[in-house]
C-alpha positions in Angstrom: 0.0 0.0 0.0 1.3 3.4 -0.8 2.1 6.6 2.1 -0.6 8.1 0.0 -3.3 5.2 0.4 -2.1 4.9 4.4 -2.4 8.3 4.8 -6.2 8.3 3.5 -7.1 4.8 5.8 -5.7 6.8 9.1 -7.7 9.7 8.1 -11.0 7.5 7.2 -10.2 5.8 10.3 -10.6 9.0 12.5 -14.0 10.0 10.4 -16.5 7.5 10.7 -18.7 9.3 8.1 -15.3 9.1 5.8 -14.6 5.8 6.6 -17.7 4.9 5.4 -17.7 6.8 2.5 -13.8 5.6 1.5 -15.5 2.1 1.9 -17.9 2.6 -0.4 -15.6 4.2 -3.1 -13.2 1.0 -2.0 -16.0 -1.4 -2.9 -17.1 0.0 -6.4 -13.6 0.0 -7.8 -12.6 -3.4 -6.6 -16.1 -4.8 -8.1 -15.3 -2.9 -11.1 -11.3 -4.1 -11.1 -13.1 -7.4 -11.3 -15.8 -6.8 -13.9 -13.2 -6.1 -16.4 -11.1 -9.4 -16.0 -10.8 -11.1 -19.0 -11.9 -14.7 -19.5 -8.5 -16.1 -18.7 -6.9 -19.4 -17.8 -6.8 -17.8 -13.8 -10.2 -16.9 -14.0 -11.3 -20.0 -15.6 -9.3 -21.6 -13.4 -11.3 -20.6 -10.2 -14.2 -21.4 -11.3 -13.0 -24.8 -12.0 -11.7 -25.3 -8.6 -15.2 -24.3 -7.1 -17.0 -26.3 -9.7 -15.3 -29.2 -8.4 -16.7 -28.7 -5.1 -19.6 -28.3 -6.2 -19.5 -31.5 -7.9 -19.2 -33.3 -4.7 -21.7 -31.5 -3.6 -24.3 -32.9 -6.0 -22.7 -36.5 -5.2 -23.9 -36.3 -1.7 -26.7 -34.6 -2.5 -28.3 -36.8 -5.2 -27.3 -40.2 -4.5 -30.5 -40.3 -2.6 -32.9 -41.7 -5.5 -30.1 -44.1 -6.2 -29.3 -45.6 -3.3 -33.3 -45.6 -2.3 -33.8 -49.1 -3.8 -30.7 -50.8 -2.0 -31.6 -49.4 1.6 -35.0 -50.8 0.6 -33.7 -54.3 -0.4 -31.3 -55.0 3.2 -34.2 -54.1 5.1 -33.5 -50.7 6.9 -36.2 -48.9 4.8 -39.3 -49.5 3.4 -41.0 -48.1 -0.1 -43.7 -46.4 1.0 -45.4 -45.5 4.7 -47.9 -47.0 6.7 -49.0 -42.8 7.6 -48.4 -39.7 6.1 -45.1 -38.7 8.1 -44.2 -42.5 8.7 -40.4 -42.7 9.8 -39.2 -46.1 8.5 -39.5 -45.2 5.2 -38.0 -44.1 1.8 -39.7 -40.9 2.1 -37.7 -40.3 5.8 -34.6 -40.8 4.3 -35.1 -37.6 1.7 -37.1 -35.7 4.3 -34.0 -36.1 6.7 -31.7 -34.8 4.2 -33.9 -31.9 3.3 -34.3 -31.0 7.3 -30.6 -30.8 7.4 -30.2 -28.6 4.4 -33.0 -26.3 5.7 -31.4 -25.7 8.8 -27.9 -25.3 7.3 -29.0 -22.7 5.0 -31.6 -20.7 6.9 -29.9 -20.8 10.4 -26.0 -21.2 9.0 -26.2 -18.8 5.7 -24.4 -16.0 7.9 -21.4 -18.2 8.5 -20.1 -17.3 5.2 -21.2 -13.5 5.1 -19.2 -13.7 8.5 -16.2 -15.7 8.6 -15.7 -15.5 4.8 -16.3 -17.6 1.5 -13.1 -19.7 1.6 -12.8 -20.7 5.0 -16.7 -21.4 5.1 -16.2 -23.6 1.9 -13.2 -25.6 3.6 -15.1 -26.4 6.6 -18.7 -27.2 5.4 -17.0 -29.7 2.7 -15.2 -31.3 5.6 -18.2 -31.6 7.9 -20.4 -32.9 5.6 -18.1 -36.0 4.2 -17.9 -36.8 8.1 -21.6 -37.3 8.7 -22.1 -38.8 4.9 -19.0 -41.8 6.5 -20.8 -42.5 10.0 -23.9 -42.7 7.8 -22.5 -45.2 6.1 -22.5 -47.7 8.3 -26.0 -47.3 10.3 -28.1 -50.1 10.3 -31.5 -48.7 11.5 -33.7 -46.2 9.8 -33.7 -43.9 12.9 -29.6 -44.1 13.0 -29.7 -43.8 8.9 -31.8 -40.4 9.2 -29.8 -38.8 12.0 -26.7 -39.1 10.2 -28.5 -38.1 6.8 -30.1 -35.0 8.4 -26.3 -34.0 10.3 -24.7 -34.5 6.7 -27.8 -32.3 4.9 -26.5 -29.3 7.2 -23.2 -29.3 5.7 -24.4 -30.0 2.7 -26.3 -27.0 2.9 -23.7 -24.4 4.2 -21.7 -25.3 1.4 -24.3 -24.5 -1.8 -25.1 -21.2 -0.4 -21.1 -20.8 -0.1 -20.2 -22.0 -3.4 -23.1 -19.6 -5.2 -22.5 -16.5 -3.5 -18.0 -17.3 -4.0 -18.8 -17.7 -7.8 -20.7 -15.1 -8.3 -18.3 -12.5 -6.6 -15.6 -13.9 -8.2 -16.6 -14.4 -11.7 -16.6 -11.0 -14.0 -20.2 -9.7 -14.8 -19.8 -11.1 -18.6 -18.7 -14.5 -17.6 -21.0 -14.9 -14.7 -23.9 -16.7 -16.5 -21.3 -18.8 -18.2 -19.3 -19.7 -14.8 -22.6 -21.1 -13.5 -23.2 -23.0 -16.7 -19.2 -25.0 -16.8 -20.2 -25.1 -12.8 -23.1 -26.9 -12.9 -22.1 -28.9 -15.8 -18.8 -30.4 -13.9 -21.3 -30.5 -11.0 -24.3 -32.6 -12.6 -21.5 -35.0 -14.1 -22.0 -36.2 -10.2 -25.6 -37.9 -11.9 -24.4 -40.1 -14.6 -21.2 -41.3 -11.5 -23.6 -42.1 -9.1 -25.9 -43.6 -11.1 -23.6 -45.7 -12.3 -21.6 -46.7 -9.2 -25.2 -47.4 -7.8 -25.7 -49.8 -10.9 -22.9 -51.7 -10.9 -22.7 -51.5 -6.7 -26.7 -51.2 -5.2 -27.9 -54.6 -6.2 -24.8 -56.3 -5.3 -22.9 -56.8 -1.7 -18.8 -56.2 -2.5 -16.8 -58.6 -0.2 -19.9 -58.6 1.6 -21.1 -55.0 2.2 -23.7 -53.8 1.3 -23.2 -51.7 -2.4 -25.2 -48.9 -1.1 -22.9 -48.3 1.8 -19.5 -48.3 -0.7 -22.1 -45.6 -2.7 -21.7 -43.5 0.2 -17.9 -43.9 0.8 -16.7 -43.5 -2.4 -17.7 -40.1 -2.7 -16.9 -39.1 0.9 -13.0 -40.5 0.2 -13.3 -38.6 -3.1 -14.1 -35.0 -2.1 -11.4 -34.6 -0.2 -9.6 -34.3 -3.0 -11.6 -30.4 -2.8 -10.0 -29.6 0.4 -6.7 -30.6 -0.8 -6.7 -28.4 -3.7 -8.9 -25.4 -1.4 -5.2 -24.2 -1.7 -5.7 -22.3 -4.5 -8.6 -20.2 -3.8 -8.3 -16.6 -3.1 -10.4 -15.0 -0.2 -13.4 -12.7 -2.5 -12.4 -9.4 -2.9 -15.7 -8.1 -2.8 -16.6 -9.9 0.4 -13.1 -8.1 1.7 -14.1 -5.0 0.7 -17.5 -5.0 2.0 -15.7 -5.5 5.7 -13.7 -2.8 5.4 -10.5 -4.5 4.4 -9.8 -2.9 1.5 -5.7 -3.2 1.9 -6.8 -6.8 1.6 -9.3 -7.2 -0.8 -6.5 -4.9 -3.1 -3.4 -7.2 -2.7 -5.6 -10.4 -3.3 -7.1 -8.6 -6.2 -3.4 -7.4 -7.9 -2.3 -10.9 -7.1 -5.4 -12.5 -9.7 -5.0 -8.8 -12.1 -0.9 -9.8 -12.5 -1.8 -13.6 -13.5 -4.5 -13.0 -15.7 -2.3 -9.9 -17.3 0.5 -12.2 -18.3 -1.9 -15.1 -19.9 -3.5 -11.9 -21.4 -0.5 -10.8 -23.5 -1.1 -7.5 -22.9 -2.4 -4.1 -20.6 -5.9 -4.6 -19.3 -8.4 -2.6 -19.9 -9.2 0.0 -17.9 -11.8 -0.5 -15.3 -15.5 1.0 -16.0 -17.0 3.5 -14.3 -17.6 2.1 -10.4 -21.1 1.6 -9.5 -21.9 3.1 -6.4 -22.2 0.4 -3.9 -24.9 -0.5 -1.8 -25.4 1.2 2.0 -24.5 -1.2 4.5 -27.1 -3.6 4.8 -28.4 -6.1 7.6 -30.7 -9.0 7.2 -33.4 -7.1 7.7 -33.4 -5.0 4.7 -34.7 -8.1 2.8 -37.8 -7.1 3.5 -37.2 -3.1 2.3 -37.5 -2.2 -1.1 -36.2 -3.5 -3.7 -35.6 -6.4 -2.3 -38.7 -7.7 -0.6 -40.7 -8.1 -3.7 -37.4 -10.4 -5.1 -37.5 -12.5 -1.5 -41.0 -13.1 -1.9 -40.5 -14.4 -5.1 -37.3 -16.4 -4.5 -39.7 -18.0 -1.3 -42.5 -19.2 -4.3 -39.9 -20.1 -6.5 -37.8 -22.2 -4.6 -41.5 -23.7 -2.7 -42.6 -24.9 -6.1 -39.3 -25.5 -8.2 -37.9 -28.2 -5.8 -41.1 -30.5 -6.0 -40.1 -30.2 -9.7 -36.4 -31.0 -9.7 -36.9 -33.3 -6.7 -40.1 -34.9 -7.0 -38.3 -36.2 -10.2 -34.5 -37.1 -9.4 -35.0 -38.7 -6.0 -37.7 -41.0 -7.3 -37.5 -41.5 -10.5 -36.3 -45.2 -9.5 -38.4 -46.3 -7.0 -41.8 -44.7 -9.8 -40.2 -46.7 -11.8 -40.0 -50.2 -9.9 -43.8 -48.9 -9.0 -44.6 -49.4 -12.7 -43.2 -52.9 -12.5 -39.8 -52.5 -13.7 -37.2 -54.7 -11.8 -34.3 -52.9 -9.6 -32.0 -53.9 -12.0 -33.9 -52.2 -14.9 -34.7 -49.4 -13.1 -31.1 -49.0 -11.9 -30.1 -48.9 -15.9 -32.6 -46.9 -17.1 -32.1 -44.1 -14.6 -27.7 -44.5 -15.2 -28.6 -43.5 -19.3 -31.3 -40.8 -18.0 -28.3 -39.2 -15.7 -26.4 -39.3 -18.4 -28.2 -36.3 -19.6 -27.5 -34.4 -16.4 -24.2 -32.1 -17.2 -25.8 -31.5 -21.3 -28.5 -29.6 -19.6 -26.2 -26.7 -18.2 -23.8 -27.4 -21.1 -26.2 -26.5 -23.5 -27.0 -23.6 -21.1 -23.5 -22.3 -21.8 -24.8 -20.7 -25.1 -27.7 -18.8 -23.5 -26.6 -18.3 -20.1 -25.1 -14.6 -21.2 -27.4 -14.2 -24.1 -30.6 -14.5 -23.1 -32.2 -13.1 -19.5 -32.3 -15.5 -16.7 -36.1 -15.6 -16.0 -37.4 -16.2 -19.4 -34.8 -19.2 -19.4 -36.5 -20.2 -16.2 -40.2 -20.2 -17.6 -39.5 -21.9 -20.7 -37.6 -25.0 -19.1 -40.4 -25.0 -16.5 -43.1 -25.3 -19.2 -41.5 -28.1 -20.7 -41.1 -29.6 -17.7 -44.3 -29.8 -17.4 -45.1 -31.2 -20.5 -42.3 -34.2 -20.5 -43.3 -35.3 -16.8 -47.1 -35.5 -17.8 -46.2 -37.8 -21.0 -43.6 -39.9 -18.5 -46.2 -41.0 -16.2 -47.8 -42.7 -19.4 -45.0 -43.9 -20.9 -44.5 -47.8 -21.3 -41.7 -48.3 -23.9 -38.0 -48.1 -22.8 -37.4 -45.5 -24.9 -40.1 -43.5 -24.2 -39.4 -43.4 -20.9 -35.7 -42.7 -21.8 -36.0 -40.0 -24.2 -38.9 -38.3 -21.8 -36.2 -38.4 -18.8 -33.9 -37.1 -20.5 -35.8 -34.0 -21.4 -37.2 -34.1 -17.9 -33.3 -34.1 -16.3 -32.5 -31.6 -19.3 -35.7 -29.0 -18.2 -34.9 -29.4 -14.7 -30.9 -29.1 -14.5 -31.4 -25.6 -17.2 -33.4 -24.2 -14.5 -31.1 -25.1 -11.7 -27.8 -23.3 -13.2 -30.1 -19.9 -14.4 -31.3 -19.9 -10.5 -28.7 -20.3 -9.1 -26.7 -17.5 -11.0 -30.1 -15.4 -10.5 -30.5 -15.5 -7.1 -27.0 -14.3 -6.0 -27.3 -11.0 -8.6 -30.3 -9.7 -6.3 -28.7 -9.1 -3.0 -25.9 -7.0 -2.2 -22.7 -8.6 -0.9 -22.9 -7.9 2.6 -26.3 -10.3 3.1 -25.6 -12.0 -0.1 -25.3 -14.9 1.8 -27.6 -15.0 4.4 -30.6 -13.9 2.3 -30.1 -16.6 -0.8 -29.2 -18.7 2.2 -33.2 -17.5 3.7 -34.7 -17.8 0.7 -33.3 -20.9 -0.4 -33.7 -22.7 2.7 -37.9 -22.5 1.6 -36.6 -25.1 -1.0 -35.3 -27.6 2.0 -38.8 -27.2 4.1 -40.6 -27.8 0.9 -38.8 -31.0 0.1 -39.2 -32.2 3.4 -43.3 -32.4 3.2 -43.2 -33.0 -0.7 -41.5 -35.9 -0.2 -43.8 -37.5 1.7 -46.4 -36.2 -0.2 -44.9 -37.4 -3.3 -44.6 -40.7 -1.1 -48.3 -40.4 -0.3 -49.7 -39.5 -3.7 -47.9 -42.5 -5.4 -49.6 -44.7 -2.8 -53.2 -43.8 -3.2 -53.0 -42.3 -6.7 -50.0 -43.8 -8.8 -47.2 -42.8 -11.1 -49.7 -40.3 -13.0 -51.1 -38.5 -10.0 -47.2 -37.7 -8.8 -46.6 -36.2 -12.5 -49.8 -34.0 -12.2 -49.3 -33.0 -8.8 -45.4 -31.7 -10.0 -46.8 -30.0 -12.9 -49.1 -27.8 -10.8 -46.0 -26.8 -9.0 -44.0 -26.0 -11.6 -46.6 -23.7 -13.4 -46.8 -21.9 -10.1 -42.9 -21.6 -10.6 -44.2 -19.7 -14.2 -46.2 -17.4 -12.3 -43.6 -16.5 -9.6 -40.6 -15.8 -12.0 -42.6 -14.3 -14.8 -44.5 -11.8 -13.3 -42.5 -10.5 -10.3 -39.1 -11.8 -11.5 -36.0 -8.7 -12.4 -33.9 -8.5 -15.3 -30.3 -8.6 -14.2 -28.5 -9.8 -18.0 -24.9 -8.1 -18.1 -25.9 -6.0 -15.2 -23.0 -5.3 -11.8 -23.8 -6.8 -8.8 -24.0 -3.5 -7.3 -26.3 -1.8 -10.2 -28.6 -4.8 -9.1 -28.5 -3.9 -6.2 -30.1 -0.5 -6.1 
C-alpha cells in the first residue's frame, strides 16, 4: 500500500462518516477491477476449482434416489409409509436430508457472510463427508436419518457458499457462463452415481452392502476439494464490504498480474464504479427493492424443488412402482443421468445471451409437458427420451437460478438472504416428499406427475410476473 493510500485509511479511520464513504468508493472499484477481468486461464481456473466442489456436492446430495432401492432391499427402509409422516420409510430418508439442508441454509447462511467464503467452503466440505462416513454404516432407519439429516447441514452451508464465491468472483460477462461450466462439472456427479449405484446397489462387495461403498466413495473422493482449497483466493468483494480494503486490493493485484500475463497485454481499464450498496443487515430483505425479489425467490424455490426433486430422488423407486425390476430401473435411470451435465452445457450458449427468468419459464413449461407424458410412458425408450428432457428442463433451470438469485442481493447479506430464501426449498422437500410418497400410494405414477406440474406452473407465475432482469448487469447496479 502506498504513504498516500495509508495516509487516506488513518484519516478514514478518525471519520467515521469518511470511513464509510472511502468504503464505499473502496468497494465500487474493486467490483469494477473485477468486472473487467478477461476470461482467462486464472479466472477460468477458479471457477474450476469451485465447480469441483460443487460436484461433490451434488454426489452427496443426489445419491438419494439411487441408493433408495438398496436401503430398501437390506431391510433398513421400506418403499412407502404406513401414515403420512411414517419414519421407516423411503420418504424419511429424503425428508431427513432436506431437514438438514434447511437448517444449514436458513440458520448457517451467515457463516459465510461472517467468517468469509473460503474458510466457510473448507469447513462445510469437511463436515459434511464426516456425517455422509458415520452414515455409512448405520443399520436402522432412525440411526440412517440422524446421520443423513447431520450430513444435509453441511451440505447446505456449502451450496449457499459456493453460489455467493462464484458469483463475486466471476466477471459480470462471464458470470452466467461460470454457472453453466459449474453446474455442468457438478451434474457430471448424476451419470457417476448412477452408475456406481448400478454396478454396486444390487450387489454386496466382499460382503457389504453396495449402497454403503455408494456412500464412501464419494466421501473419500471430495477430499480431494479440500486438498486443492489451496488455491482459492479469499473474494475481494466480500473483503471489501468488511472494510479490508488493503486486503481485498493485494488479493485482487495478485489475480490482475496472473490474468495480465496469460493476457498478453495491458488490461483494460476499469468502467465507471457503480456506487455500492449502503451497508445492509438481514433485515433490509424485507425493504425495497428487495422484498418483492424475497417473496418471489420464497414461491420459486416452494414450487421449483417438487419439480427437480419430486423427479431425481424418485424417478427409481416410480419406476420399480410401474413394474420395472431394480435392476432395470437401476439402468434406465444411469442412461437418464447421463443427460444431467448437457442440460447446463447447453445452457452455456444462453446463459449470457438470453435473460435468466425467461430461461427459467421456458424450461419450467417443458417440464411440465415431458413429466405429464412420463407418467404414461410404457416403452424403454419412451421413458428414456422423456427423462432425458425431464433431467435436461430441470438441471437448465437449476444453473439460471442459481446464477439469479445471487445478482439480487448485495454482498454484505448476499449470503444469508439466498441462504433465507433458499432454505424455503429444504422445508418444501421435506413435506413433498412425503407427499410425493403419499400421492404415489393412493393415486399412482400419473397423479405424482400431475401434482409436480401444478407446481412448476406456479414456478411460471412467480418468475414471470415478479421476476428482475439482471442480463450483463453489476452486482452492485442490481443492487439499487
Amino acid at each position: 500500500m502506498t504513504t498516500l493510500e495509508g495516509a487516506s485509511d488513518l484519516r478514514a479511520a478518525d471519520h467515521p462518516a469518511r470511513a464509510d464513504t472511502s468504503q464505499a468508493a473502496g468497494t465500487g472499484e474493486i467490483s469494477a477491477r473485477l468486472d473487467r477481468l478477461p476470461a482467462t486461464r486464472a479466472v477460468w481456473k477458479l471457477i474450476l476449482l469451485l465447480s469441483l466442489g460443487f460436484f461433490f456436492e451434488l454426489y452427496d446430495l443426489l445419491y438419494t434416489g439411487y441408493v433408495a432401492p438398496g436401503l430398501v432391499k437390506s431391510g433398513i427402509l421400506t418403499p412407502t409409509t404406513t401414515g403420512l409422516f411414517g419414519t421407516s420409510g423411503v420418504a424419511s430418508f429424503i425428508a431427513a436430508l432436506f431437514c438438514g439442508l434447511f437448517i444449514g441454509t436458513v440458520a448457517c447462511g451467515f457463516l459465510a457472510d461472517r467468517f468469509g467464503r473460503r474458510a466457510i467452503f473448507t469447513w462445510s466440505l469437511l463436515w459434511y463427508v464426516a456425517a455422509n462416513t458415520v452414515m455409512a454404516f448405520q443399520d436402522t432407519a432412525s440411526g440412517l436419518n440422524l446421520w443423513r439429516f447431520i450430513s444435509g447441514m453441511g451440505i447446505g452451508v456449502e451450496l449457499i457458499t459456493i453460489g455467493t464465491y462464484m458469483s463475486e468472483l466471476a466477471p459480470k460477462h462471464l458470470r452466467g457462463r461460470a454457472f453453466a461450466i459449474c453446474q455442468t462439472i457438478g451434474f457430471s456427479a448424476v451419470p457417476v452415481v448412477a452408475f456406481l449405484s448400478y454396478l454396486l446397489v444390487p450387489a454386496a462387495p466382499f460382503g457389504v452392502d453396495g449402497w454403503r461403498w455408494v456412500v464412501l466413495l464419494g466421501g473419500i473422493s471430495a477430499l480431494f476439494v479440500w486438498y486443492f482449497r489451496r488455491n482459492l483466493p479469499e473474494s475481494p468483494r466480500w473483503l471489501a464490504s468488511k472494510g479490508r480494503i488493503r486486503e481485498a486490493n493485494e488479493v485482487l493485484a495478485r489475480l490482475e498480474a496472473q490474468v495480465e500475463r496469460q493476457y498478453g497485454q495491458p488490461l483494460p481499464e476499469p468502467g465507471t464504479p457503480d456506487p455500492a450498496p449502503r451497508k445492509a443487515g438481514f433485515a433490509d430483505m424485507w425493504k425495497p427493492p428487495y422484498r418483492k425479489r424475497t417473496l418471489m425467490l420464497i414461491a420459486f424455490h416452494i414450487f421449483q424443488t417438487i419439480g427437480f426433486y419430486g423427479f431425481a430422488n424418485w424417478v427409481p423407486t416410480l419406476l420399480v412402482k410401474q413394474g420395472i425390476t431394480v435392476t432395470s430401473s437401476l439402468l434406465y435411470t444411469t442412461v437418464i443421468g447421463l443427460a444431467a451435465p448437457l442440460g447446463p452445457l447447453l445452457g452455456y450458449w444462453i446463459a449470457d445471451r438470453f435473460e435468466r427468468k425467461h430461461v427459467i419459464v421456458c424450461m419450467a413449461a417443458l417440464n411440465i409437458v415431458s413429466g405429464l407424458l412420463f407418467s404414461q410412458a410404457a416403452s424403454a425408450v419412451a421413458i428414456v427420451m422423456l427423462g432425458v428432457l425431464l433431467t435436461l428442463a430441470g438441471n437448465i433451470i437449476s444453473f439460471t437460478y442459481h446464477a439469479y438469485q445471487q445478482e439480487l442481493y448485495p454482498t454484505a447479506i448476499r449470503a444469508r438472504a439466498v441462504g433465507f430464501v433458499y432454505s424455503w426449498s429444504r422445508l418444501s422437500a421435506v413435506f413433498s416428499s412425503f407427499v410425493i410418497a403419499f400421492t404415489l400410494k393412493e393415486f399412482g405414477v400419473t397423479g405424482v406427475f400431475v401434482f409436480i406440474a401444478g407446481a412448476m406452473a406456479l414456478v411460471i407465475v412467480a418468475i414471470g410476473l415478479m421476476g428482475p432482469r439482471t442480463l450483463g448487469k453489476s452486482l452492485e447496479s442490481i443492487s439499487h
